[in-house]
C-alpha positions as CSV (number, residue, x, y, z in Angstrom):
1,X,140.5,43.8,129.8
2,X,137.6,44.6,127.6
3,X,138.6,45.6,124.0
4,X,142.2,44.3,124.3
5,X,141.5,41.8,122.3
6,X,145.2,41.9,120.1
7,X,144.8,38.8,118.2
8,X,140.9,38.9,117.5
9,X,141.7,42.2,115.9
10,X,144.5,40.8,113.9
11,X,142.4,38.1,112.6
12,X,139.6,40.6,111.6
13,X,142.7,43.0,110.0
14,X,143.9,39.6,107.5
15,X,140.3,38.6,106.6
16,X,139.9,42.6,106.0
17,X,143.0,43.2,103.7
18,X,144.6,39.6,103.6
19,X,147.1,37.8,105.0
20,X,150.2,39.8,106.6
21,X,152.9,39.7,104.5
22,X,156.1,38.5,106.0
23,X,159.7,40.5,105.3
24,X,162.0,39.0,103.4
25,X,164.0,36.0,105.2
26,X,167.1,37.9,104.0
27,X,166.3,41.4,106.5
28,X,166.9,39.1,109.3
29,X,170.4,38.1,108.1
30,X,173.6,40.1,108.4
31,X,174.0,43.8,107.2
32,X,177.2,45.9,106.7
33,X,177.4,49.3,106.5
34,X,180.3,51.3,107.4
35,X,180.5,55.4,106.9
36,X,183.9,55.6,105.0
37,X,185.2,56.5,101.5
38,X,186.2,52.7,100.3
39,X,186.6,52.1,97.2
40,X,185.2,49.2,95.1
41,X,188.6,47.4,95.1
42,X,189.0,47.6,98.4
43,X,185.6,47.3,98.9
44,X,185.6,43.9,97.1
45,X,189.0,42.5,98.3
46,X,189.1,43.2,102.2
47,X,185.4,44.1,103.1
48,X,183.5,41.0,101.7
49,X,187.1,38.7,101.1
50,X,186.8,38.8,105.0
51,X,183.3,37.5,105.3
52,X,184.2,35.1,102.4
53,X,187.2,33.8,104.5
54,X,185.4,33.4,107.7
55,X,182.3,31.9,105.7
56,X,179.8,34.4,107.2
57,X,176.7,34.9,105.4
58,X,176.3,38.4,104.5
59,X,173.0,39.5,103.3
60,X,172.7,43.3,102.6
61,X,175.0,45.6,102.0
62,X,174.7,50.1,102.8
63,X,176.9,52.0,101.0
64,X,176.7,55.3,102.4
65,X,177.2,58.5,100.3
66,X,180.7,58.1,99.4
67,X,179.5,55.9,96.5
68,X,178.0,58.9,94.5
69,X,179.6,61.9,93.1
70,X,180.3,65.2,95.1
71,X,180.6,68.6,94.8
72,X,184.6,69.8,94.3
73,X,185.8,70.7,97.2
74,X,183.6,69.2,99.8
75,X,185.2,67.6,102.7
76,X,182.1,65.8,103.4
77,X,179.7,64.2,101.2
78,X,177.8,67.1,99.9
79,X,176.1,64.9,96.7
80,X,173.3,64.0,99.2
81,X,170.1,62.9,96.8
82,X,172.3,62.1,93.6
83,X,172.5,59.1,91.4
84,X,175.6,59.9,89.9
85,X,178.3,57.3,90.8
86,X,181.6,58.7,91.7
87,X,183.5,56.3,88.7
88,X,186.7,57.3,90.7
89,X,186.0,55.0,93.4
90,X,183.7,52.9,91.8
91,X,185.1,52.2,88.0
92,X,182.5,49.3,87.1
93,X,179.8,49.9,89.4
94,X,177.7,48.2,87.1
95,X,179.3,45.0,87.3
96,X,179.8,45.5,91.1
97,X,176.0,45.7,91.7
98,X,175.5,43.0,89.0
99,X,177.9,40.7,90.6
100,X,176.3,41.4,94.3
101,X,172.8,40.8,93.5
102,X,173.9,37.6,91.4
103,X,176.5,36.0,93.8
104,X,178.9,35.5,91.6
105,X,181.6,37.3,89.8
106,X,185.0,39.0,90.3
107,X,183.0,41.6,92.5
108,X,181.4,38.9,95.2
109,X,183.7,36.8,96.6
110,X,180.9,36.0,98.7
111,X,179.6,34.0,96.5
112,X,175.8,34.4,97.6
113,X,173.2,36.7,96.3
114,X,173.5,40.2,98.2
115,X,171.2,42.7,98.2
116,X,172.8,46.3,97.8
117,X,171.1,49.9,99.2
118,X,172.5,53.3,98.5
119,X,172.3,55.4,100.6
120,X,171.1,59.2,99.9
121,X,170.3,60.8,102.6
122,X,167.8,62.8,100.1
123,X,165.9,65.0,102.0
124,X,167.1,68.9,102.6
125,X,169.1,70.6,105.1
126,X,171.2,67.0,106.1
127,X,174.7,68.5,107.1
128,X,177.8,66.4,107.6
């Protein structure tokens, strides 16, 4: 087929712009993320214990919007765009990141480096 030519114009795309950069080895690995209001004790003691009794290489880590503070009164996570970690659930967040990102710690029983993303949901008119 005449102009189909995929990999010509991939090779013409790298000598363009450069080489194409890979993702990180890590994105192919195993994610959690679980929609739920845990704590970081329990968080820390039956989320990744598990995965550091059954020696499974966990990767990356979602928290979803439980992590961060919300209005009084909402049922549902109503903080959506803030940075302001609810210290109620997460008392030393800073070590708990810390401790993720560095494999090691009272916070990873993991024991491995995991990567950590908080999740938002920052744009307007997200609902429960």
């Amino acid at each position: 087929m005449a102009g189909a030519s995929y990999e010509a114009c991939l090779g013409d795309l790298a000598a363009l712009s450069g080489a194409i950069a890979l993702p990180a080895r890590s994105v192919l690995g195993v994610w959690w993320s679980h929609y739920e209001a845990l704590s970081q004790d329990v968080f820390v003691n039956d989320v990744l214990a598990h995965y550091a009794a059954d020696d499974i290489p966990l990767n990356h880590v979602v928290l979803d919007c439980d992590w961060h503070v919300r209005p009084v009164g909402q049922k549902y996570c109503g903080g959506f765009g803030g940075f302001t970690w609810n210290e109620s659930l997460f008392p030393d967040h800073g070590a708990f990141v810390r401790d993720l990102q560095r494999g090691a710690g009272a916070n990873n029983p993991v024991g491995r480096p995991i990567k950590i993303a908080l999740n938002t949901h920052s744009f307007k008119g997200v609902d429960h």
